[in-house]
C-alpha positions, 0 to 999 in steps of 0.5 A: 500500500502506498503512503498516499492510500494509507494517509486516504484511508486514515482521512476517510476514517477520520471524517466519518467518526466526525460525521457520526459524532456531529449527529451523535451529539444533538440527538443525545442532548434532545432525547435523553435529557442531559443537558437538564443534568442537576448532579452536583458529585461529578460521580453521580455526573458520570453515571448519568451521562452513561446511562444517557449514552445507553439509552441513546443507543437502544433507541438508535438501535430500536429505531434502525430495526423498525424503520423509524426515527428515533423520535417517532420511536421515543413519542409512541413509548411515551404516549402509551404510558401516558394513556396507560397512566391516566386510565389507571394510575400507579400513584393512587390520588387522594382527593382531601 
């Protein structure tokens, strides 16, 4: 292989880690939250942003798998458990 190709392959490489990270980014702050982060301990910082990152993942994964964009995916999820929830509470309301 040639320095020529080598540096090529090392470029293309490059620019598409950058690509993926550009869209990574928005995509994980909009959907999980992790900008709205109040943890004070960088510790608990840490684990919140990994989960974040785990969750951002299923959701890219899920989403790949049944043709359908992340938001779409995350809006169904969370519209049923919203029917689910005030159909039949899992909170019991008291009325004083």
């Amino acid at each position: 292989m040639t320095a020529l190709k080598t540096q090529r392959m090392r470029f293309k490489k490059r620019t598409l880690f950058v690509g993926k990270s550009r869209s990574f980014t928005p995509g994980l702050k909009q959907l999980t939250g992790i900008e709205a982060c109040q943890c004070r301990k960088a510790r608990i910082q840490r684990n919140h942003i990994a989960c974040a990152i785990l969750a951002w993942t299923h959701l890219n994964r899920l989403a790949a798998l049944t043709a359908q964009t992340i938001y779409q995916l995350k809006h169904q999820w969370l519209s049923g458990y919203l029917i689910k929830e005030l159909k039949h509470p899992s909170v019991p309301m008291q009325l004083v």
